[in-house]
N, C-alpha and C positions, 0 to 999 in steps of 0.2 A: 216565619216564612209565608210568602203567595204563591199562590197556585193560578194561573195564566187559564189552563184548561180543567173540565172534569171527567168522568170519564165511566159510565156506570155499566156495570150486570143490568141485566132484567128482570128474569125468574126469580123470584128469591131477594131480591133488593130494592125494587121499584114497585113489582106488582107479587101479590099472588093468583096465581093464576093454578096452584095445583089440582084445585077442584076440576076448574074445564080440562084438565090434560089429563086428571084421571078418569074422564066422562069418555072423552075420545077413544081414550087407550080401552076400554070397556065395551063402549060400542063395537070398535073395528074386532074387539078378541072374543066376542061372546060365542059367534058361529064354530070355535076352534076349543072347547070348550072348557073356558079359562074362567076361576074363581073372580068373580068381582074386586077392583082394587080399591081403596081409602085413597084419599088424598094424601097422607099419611106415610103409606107405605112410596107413594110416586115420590114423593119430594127427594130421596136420597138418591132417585136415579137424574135428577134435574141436572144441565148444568155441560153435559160432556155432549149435545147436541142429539136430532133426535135417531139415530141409529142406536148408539147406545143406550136411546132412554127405552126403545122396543124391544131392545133385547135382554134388557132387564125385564121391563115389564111381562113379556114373555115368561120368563123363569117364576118370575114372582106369582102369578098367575095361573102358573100349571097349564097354560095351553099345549095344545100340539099343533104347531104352525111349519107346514110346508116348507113356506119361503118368507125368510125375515124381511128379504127388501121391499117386498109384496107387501107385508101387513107395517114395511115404515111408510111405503108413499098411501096407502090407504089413511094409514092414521094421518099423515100430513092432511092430507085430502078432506078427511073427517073434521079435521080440528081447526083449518081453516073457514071450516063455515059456521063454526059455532065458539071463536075462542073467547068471548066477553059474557056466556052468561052468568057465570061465578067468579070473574076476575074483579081485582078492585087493585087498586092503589092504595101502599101501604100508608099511614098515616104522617101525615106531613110532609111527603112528596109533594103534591101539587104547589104547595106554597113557595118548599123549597127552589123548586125546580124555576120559578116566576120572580124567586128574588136575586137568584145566578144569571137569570137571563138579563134579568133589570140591571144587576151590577157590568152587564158587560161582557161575561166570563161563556165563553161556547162551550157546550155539550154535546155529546155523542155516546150511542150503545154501543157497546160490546159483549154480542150475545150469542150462545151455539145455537141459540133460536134461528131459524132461517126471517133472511131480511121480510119477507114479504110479511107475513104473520107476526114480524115484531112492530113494522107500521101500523097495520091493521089494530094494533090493539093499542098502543101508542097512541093514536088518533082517535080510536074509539074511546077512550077513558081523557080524551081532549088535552092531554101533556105531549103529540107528536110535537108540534110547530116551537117547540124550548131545542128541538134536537137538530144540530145542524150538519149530521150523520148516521146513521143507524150500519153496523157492519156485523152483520149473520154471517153464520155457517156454511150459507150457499156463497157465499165469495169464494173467489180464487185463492184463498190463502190458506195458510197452515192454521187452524181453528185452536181456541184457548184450551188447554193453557201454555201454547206454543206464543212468542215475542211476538209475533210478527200483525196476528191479529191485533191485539192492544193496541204496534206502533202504526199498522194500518190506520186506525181511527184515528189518533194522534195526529201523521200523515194527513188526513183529511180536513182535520181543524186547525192546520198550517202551526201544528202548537209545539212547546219545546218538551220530548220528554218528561226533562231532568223537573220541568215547573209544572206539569202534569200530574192528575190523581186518578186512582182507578176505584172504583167504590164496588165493594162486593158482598156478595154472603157465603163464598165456597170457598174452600182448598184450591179447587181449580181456579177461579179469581184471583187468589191472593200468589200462586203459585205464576201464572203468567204476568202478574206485576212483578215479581222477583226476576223472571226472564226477562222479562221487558227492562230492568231497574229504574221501573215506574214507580211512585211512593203509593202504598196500599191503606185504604182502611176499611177494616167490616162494619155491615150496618149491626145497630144494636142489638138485631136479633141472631144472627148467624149462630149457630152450635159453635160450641165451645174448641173444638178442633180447629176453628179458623183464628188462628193467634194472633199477636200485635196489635195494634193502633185498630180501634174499633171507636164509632159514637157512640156516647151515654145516649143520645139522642137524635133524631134523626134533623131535628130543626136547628142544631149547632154546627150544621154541613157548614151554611155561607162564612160563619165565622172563622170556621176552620180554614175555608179555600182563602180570604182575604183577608187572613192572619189577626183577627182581631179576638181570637178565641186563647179563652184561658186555661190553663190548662186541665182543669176539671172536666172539659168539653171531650176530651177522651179516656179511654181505660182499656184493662187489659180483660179477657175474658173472666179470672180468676178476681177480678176487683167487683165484678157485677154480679156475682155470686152472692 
């Protein structure tokens, strides 16, 4: 099979970015007096956009915060101005991203990241211009891992579903490609909770979308154990 469109996460499958988001979350909770958080412990709240990532962090942290919407648009606020100083791109991203582009094949995020700060970082780590969509959390839409965002992006890259891929590293990813009945795969590194068609590798993506891949280019979680 080919795959027409791609269709990625962000957090967690293109960059990490947990470090800067645990720096944010740190700075805007310290006044409220919240134990310091790892990058570590932020990563499981990643993923469901950022109200629920504060109000995890909040708990996890032991603050005593007033008002939760208060310390999410500070954190926005916060982490908009500094979100590349520990971000990077997972390894073999860029390449890959440059030989989809080259083959033809359009791409788009799909992230509970809010749009703004998904460009912002996008651009600053130089893989924006491969994306010919980015669709956050501040849209009008029902956010992942609800159909409607994934087919939004789809929607946007004029693509078919059914010849569509969604590339992830969450439950919630792989859960809104099931809504969507988008075809799913985890990247290599996703926890073992996120089941099914996963890469051995992240540099087997193009073969996989333009069906020239063998089938050793995937596995199941329990196979890479």
């Amino acid at each position: 099979m080919t795959y027409t469109s791609v269709i990625f996460d962000l957090d967690g499958t293109l960059v990490d970015s947990s470090q800067d988001i645990a720096n944010a979350l740190n700075r805007v909770l310290a006044p409220y007096g919240a134990n310091r958080l790892e990058a570590a412990q932020v990563v499981p709240l990643l993923g469901e956009g950022p109200a629920h990532l504060v109000s995890g962090a909040i708990r996890a942290s032991g603050a005593s915060v007033p008002d939760e919407r208060k310390i999410a648009d500070a954190y926005l606020a916060d982490y908009r101005q500094r979100p590349l100083d520990d971000t990077a791109l997972y390894e073999g991203v860029a390449d890959v991203l440059a030989i989809l582009a080259e083959a033809g094949i359009p791409l788009a995020v799909c992230t509970n990241k809010t749009e703004l700060i998904s460009r912002i970082v996008l651009d600053g780590l130089r893989v924006g211009q491969y994306f010919s969509t980015v669709v956050g959390s501040d849209r009008p839409v029902n956010s992942k891992p609800h159909a409607e965002h994934l087919l939004t992006a789809i929607a946007e890259l004029g693509a078919d579903p059914a010849l569509s891929m969604l590339v992830g590293d969450s439950t919630i990813d792989q859960r809104c490609a099931r809504n969507a009945d988008v075809p799913f795969f985890a990247v290599p590194w996703a926890p073992p909770e996120v089941d099914g068609p996963r890469l051995r590798a992240f540099k087997d993506l193009p073969d996989i979308v333009l069906g020239t891949a063998a089938p050793s280019h995937t596995s199941t979680p329990e196979e890479q154990k």
